[in-house]
Backbone as JSON, one array per atom type, in Angstrom:
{
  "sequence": "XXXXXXXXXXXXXXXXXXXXXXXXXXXXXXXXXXXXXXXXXXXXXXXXXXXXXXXXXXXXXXXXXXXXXXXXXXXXXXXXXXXXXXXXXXXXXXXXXXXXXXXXXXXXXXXXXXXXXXXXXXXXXXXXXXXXXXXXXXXXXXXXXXXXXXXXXXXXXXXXXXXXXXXXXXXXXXXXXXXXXXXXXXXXXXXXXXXXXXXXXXXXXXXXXX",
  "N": [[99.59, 100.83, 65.77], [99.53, 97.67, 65.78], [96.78, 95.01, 65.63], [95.18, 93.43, 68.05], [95.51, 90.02, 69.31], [92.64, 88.07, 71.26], [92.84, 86.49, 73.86], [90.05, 84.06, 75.67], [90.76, 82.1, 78.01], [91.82, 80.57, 81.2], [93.78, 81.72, 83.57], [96.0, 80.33, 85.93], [93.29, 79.73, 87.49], [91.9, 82.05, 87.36], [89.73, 83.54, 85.06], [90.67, 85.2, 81.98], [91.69, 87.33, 79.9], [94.35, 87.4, 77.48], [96.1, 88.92, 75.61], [97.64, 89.12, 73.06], [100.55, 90.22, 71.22], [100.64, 92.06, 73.03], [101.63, 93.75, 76.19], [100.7, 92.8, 77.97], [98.31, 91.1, 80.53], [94.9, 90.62, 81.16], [92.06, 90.77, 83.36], [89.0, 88.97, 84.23], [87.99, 89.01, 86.8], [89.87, 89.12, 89.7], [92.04, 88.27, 92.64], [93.7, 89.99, 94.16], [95.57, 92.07, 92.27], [98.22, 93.17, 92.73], [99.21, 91.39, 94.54], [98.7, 89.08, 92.66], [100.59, 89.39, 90.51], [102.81, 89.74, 91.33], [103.64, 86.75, 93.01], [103.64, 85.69, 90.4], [106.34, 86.66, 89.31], [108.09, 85.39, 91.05], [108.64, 83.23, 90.11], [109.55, 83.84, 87.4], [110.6, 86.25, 84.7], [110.27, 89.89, 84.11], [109.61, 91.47, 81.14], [110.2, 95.55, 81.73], [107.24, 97.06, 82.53], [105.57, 95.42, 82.14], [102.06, 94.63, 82.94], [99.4, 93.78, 84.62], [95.99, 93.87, 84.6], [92.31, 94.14, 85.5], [88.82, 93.61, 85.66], [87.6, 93.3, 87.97], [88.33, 93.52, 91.83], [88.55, 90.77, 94.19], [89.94, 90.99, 96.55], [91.41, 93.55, 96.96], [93.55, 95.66, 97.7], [95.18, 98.45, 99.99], [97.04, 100.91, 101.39], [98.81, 99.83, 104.06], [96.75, 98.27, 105.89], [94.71, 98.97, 104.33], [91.41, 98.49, 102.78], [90.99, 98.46, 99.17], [87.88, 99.61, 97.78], [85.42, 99.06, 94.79], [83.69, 99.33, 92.38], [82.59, 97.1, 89.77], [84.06, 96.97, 86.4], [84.43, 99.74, 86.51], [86.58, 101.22, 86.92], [90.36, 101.81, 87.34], [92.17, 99.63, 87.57], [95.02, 98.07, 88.67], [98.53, 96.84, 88.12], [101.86, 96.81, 87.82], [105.1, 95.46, 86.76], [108.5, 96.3, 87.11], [111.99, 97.03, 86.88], [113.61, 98.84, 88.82], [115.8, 101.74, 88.26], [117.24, 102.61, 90.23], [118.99, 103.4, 93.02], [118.98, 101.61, 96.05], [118.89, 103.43, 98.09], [117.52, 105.65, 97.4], [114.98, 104.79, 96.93], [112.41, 106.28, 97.24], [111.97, 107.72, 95.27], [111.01, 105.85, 93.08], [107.74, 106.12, 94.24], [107.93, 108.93, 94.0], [108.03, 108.95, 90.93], [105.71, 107.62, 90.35], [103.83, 108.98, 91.46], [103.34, 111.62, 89.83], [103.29, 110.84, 87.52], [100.58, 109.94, 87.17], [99.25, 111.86, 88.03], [100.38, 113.6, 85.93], [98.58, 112.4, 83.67], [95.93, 112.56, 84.5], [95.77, 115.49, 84.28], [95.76, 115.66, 81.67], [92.87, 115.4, 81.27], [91.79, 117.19, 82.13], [91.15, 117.5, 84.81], [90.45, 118.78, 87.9], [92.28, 120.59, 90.5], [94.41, 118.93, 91.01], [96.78, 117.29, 93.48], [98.98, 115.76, 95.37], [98.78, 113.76, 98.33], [100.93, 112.73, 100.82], [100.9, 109.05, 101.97], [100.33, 107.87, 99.3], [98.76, 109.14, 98.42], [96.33, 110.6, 95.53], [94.99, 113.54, 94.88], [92.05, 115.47, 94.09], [91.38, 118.66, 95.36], [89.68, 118.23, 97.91], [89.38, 115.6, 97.74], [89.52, 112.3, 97.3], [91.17, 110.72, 94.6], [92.87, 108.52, 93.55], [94.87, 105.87, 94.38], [98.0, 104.68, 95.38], [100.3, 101.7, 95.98], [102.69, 100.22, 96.33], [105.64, 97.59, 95.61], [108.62, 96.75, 97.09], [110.88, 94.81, 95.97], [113.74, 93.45, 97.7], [116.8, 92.08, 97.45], [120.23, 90.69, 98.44], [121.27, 93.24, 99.08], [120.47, 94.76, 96.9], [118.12, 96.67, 95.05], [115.71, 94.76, 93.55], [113.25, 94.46, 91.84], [110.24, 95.62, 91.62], [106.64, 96.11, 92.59], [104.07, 97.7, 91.3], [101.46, 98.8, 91.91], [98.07, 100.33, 90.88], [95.29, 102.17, 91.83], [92.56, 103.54, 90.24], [89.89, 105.9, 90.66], [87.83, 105.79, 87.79], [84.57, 105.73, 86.41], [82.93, 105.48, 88.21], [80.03, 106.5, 90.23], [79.16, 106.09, 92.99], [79.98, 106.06, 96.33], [80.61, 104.34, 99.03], [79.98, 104.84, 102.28], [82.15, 106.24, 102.0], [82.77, 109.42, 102.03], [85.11, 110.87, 101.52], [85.84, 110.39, 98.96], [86.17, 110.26, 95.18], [86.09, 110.8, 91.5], [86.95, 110.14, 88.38], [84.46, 110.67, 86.41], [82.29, 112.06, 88.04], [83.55, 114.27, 88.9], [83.35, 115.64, 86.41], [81.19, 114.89, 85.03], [81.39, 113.29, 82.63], [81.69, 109.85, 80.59], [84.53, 107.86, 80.68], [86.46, 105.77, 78.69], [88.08, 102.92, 80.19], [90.16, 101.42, 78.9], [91.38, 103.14, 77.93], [92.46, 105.21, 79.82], [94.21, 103.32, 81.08], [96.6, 102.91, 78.83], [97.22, 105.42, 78.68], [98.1, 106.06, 80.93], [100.52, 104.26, 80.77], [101.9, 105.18, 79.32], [102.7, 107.6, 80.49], [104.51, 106.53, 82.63], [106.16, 105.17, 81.31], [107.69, 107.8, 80.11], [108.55, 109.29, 82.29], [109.84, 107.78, 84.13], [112.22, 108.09, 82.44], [113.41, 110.35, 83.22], [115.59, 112.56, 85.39], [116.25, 111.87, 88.57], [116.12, 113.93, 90.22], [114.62, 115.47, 89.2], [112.45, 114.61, 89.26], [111.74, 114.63, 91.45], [111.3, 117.51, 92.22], [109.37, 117.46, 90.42], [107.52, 116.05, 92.31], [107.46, 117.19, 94.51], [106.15, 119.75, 93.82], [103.63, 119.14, 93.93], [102.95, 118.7, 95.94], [101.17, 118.64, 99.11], [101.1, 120.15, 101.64]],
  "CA": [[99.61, 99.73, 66.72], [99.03, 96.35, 65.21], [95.59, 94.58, 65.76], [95.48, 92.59, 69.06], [93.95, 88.71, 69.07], [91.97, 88.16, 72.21], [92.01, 84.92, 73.41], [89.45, 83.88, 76.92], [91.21, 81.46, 78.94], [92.29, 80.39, 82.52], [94.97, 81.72, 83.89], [95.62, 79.92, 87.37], [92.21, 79.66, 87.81], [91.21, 83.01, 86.9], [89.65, 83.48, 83.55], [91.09, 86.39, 81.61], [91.45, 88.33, 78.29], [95.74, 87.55, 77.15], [96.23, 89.87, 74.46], [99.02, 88.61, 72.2], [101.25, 91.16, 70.67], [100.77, 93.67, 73.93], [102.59, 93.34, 76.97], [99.48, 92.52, 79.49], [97.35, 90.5, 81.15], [93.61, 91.51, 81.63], [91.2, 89.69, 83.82], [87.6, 89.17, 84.57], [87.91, 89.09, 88.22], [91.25, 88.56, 90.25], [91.62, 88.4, 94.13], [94.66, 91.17, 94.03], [96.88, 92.31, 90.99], [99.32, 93.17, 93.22], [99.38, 89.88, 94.84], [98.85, 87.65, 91.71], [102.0, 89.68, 89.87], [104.54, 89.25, 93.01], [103.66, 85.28, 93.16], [104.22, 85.37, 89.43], [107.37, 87.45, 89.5], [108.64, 84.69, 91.99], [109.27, 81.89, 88.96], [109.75, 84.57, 86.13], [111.41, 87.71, 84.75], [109.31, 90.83, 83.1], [110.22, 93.46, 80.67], [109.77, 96.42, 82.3], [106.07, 98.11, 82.43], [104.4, 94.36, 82.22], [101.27, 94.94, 83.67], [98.15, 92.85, 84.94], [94.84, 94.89, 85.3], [91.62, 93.49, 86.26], [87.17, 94.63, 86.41], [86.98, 93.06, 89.33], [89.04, 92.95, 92.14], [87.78, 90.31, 95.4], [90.6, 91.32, 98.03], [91.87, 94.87, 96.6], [94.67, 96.4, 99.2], [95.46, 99.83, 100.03], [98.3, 100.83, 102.33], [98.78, 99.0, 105.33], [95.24, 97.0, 106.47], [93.04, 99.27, 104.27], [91.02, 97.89, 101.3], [90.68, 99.22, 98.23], [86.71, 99.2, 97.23], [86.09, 99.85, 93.19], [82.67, 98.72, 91.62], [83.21, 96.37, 88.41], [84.42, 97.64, 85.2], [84.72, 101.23, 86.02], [88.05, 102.15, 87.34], [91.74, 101.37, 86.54], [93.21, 98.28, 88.72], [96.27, 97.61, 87.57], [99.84, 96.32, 88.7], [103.06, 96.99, 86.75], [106.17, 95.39, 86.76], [109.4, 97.87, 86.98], [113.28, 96.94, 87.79], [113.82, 100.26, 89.49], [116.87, 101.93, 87.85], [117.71, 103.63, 91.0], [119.6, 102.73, 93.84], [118.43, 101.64, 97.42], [118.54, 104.91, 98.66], [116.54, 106.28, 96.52], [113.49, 103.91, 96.93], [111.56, 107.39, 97.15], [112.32, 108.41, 93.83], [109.85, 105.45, 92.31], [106.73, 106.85, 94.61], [107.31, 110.17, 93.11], [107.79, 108.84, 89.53], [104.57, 107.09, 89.76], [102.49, 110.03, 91.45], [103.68, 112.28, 89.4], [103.05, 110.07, 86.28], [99.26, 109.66, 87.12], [98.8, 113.12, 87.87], [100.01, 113.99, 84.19], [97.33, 111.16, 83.51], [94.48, 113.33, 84.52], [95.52, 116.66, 83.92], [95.27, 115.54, 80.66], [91.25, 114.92, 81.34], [91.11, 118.35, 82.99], [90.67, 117.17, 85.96], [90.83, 120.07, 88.38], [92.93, 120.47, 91.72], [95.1, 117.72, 91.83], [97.76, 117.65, 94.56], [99.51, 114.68, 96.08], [98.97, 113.85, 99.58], [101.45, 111.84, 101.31], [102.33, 108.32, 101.41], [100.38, 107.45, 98.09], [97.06, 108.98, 97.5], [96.09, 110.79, 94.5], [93.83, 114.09, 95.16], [91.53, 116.34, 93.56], [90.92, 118.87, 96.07], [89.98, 117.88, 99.56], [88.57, 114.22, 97.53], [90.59, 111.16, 97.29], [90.95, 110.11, 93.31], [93.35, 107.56, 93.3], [96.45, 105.24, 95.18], [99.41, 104.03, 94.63], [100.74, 100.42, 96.89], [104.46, 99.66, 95.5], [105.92, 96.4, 96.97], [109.52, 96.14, 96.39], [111.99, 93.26, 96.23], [115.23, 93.58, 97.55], [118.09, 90.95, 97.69], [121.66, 90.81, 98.59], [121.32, 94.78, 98.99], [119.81, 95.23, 95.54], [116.61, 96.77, 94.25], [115.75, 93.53, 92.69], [111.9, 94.46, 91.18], [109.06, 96.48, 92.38], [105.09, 95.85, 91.67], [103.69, 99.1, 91.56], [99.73, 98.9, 92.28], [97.59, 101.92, 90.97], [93.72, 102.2, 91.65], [92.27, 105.27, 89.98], [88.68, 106.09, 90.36], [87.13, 106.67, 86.8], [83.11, 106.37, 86.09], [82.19, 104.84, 89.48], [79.81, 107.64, 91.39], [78.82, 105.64, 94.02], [80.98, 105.6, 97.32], [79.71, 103.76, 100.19], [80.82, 105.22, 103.3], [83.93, 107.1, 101.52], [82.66, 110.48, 101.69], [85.99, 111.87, 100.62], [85.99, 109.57, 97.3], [85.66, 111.43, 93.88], [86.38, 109.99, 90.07], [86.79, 111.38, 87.06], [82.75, 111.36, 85.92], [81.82, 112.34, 89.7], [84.33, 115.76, 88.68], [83.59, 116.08, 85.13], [80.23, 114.2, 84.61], [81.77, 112.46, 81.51], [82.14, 108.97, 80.78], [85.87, 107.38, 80.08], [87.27, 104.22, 78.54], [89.29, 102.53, 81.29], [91.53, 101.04, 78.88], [92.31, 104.39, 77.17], [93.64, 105.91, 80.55], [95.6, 102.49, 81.61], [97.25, 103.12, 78.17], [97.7, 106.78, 79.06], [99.18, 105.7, 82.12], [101.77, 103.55, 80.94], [102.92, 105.83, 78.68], [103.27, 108.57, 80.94], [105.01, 106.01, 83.51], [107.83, 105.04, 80.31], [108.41, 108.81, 79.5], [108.62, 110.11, 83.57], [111.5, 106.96, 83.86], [113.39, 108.51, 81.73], [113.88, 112.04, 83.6], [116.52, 112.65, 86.57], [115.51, 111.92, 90.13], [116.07, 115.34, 90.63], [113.32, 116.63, 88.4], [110.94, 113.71, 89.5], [111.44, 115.41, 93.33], [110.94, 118.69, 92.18], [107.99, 118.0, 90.04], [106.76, 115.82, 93.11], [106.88, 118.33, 95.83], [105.59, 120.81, 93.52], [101.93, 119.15, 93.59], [102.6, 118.13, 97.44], [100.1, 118.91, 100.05], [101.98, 120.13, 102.82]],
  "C": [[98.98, 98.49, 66.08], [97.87, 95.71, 66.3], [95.78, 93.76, 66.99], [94.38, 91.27, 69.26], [93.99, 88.62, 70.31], [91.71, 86.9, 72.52], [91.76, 84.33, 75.11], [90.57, 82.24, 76.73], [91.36, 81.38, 80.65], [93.45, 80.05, 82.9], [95.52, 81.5, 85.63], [94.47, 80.27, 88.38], [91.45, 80.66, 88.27], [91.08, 82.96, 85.22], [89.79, 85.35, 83.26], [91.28, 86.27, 80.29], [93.43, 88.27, 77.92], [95.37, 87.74, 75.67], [97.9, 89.8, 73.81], [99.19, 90.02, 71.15], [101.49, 92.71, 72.02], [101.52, 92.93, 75.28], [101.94, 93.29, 78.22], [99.12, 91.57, 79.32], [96.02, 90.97, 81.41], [92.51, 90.4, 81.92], [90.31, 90.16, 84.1], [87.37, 90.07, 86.38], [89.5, 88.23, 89.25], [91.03, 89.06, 91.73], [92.51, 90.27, 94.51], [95.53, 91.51, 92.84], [97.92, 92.59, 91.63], [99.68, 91.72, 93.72], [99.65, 88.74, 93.54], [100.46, 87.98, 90.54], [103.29, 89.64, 90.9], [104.19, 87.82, 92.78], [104.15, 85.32, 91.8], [105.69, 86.07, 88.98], [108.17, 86.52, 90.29], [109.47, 83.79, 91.07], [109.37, 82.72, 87.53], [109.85, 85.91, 85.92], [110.02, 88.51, 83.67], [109.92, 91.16, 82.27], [109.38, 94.55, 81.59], [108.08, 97.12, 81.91], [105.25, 96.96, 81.87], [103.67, 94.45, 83.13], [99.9, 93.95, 83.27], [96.81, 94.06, 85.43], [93.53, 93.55, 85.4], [90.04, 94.57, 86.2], [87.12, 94.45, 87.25], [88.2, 92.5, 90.27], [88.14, 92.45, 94.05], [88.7, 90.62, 96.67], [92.15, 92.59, 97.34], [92.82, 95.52, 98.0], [95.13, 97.67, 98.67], [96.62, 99.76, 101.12], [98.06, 100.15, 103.52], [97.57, 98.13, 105.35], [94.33, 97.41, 105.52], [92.94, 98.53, 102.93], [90.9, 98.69, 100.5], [88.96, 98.67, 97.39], [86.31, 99.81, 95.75], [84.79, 98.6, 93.08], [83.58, 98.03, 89.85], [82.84, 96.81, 87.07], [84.38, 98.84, 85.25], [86.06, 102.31, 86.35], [88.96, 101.31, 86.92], [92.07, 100.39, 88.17], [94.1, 97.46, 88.33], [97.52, 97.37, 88.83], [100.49, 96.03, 88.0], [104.35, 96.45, 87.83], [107.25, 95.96, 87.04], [111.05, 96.96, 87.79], [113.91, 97.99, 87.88], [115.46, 100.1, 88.86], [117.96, 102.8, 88.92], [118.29, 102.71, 92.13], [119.14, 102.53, 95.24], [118.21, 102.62, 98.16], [117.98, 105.66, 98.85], [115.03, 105.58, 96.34], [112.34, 105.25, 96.81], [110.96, 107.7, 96.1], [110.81, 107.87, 92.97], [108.32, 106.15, 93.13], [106.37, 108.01, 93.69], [107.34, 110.1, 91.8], [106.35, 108.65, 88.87], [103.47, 108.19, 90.59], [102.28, 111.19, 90.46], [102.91, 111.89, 87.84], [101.41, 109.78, 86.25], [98.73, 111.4, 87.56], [98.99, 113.83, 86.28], [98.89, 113.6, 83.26], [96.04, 112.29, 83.24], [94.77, 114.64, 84.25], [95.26, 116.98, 82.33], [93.77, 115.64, 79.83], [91.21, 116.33, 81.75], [90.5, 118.51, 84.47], [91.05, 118.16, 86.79], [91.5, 119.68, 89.67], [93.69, 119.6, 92.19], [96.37, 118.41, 91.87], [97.88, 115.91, 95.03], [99.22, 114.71, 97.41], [99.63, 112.19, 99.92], [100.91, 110.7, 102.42], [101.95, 108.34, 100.04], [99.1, 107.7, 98.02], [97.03, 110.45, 96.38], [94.87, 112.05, 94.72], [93.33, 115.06, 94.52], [90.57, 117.38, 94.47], [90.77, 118.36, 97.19], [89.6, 116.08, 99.13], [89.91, 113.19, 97.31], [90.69, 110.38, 95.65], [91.51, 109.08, 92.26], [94.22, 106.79, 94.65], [97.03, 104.59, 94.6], [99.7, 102.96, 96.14], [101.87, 99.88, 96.26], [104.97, 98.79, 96.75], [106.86, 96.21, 96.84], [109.99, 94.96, 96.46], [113.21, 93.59, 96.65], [115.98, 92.12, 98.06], [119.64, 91.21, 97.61], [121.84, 91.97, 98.46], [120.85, 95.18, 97.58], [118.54, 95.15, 95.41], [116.14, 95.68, 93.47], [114.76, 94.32, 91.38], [111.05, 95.04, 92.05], [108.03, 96.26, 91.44], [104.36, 97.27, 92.39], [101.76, 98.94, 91.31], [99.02, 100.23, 91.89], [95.86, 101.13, 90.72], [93.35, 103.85, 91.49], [90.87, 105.2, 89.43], [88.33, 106.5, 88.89], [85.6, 106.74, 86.39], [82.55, 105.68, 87.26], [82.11, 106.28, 90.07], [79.26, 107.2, 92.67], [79.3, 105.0, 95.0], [80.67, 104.97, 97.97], [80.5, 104.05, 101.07], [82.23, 105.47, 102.99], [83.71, 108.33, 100.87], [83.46, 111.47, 101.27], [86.49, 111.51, 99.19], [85.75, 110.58, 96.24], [86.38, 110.48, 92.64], [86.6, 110.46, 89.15], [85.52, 111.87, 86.23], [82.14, 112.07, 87.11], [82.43, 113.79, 88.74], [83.47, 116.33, 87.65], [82.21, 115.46, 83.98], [80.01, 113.53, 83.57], [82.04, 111.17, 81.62], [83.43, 108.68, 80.49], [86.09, 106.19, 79.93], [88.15, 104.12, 79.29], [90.64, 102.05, 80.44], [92.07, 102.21, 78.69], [92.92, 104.98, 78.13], [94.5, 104.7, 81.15], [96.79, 103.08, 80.42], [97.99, 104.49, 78.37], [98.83, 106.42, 80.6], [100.68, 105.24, 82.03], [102.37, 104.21, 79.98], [103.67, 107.39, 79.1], [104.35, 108.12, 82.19], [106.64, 105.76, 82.53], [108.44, 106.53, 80.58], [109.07, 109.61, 81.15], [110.22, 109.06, 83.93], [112.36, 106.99, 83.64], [113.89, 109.55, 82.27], [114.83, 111.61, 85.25], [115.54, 112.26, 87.43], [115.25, 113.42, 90.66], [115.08, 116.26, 90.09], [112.33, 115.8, 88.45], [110.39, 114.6, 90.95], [111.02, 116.84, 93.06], [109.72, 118.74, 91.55], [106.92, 117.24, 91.61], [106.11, 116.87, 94.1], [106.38, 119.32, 95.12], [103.78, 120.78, 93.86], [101.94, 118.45, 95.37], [101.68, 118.9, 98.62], [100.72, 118.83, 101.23], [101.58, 119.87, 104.47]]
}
């Protein structure tokens, strides 16, 4: 992987880390990554699996109303790009690509007991250890673009009133580099892309929590 230059700036009046030669964005502190990649997605096209992460996020969203709370610099807060290869129908399909794809993530770590629980959380046991918030686009009946949101607890042990929270040092009392599992991420998000719908649904419901 060729050397990456690092160069601080302000990027609509967030200051962030653009890493020339890679295919991100990485900021200090941003209000939402999901939010600030849909507004920018509005006046410009991606390649697929362009992604914006973030240490700090000031108005973090979870499904519907809830927030997503995440101390600074220790978990993954990220928001990827994606022009879904699938057809309206199938809007499902990406959910289970990308739970599926973050569960390979950690079983990699050893992380024990993970199971999906439906719409989009991420679990290890009865604890809660990630989510997923996918926003699509559609126009003139077409999948246009989807911003796929993932927050995944990793060395933060301190919940505040989210007694079913858990992380990957909380499990496994180890520390982890956040970038090294975004990177893990997005390479288990390319290679899961590539497989049928039909063997994304079958590995989904296999880890589903009925």
């Amino acid at each position: 992987m060729p050397e990456s230059k690092t160069i601080y700036h302000k990027f609509n009046g967030f200051r962030c880390q653009k890493y020339i030669k890679m295919e991100y964005i990485k900021f200090d502190t941003i209000d939402s990554t999901n939010d600030f990649l849909k507004s920018l997605a509005q006046t410009r096209d991606f390649d697929d699996f362009f992604y914006i992460s973030t240490d700090f996020q000031t108005k973090g969203r979870g499904q519907r109303t809830n927030i997503w709370q995440s101390e600074c610099c220790k978990n993954v807060l990220m928001s990827i790009f994606l022009h879904p290869p699938w057809n309206l129908k199938q809007q499902a399909v990406l959910n289970q690509m990308v739970s599926v794809s973050i569960v390979s993530v950690l079983q990699k770590f050893n992380i024990p007991g993970l199971r999906i629980k439906q719409p989009n959380d991420i679990m290890s046991g009865d604890k809660k250890i990630g989510g997923i918030l996918i926003e699509n686009v559609i126009a003139k009946n077409r999948w246009k673009q989807s911003i796929i949101g993932i927050g995944l607890n990793v060395n933060q042990t301190n919940f505040v009133n989210l007694p079913h929270a858990c992380s990957m040092k909380s499990l496994t009392g180890k520390d982890y580099k956040v970038d090294l599992i975004i990177d893990e991420l997005i390479t288990e998000l390319k290679k899961h892309h590539k497989h049928p719908a039909e063997k994304l649904q079958e590995a989904y419901e296999a880890l589903l929590i009925p």
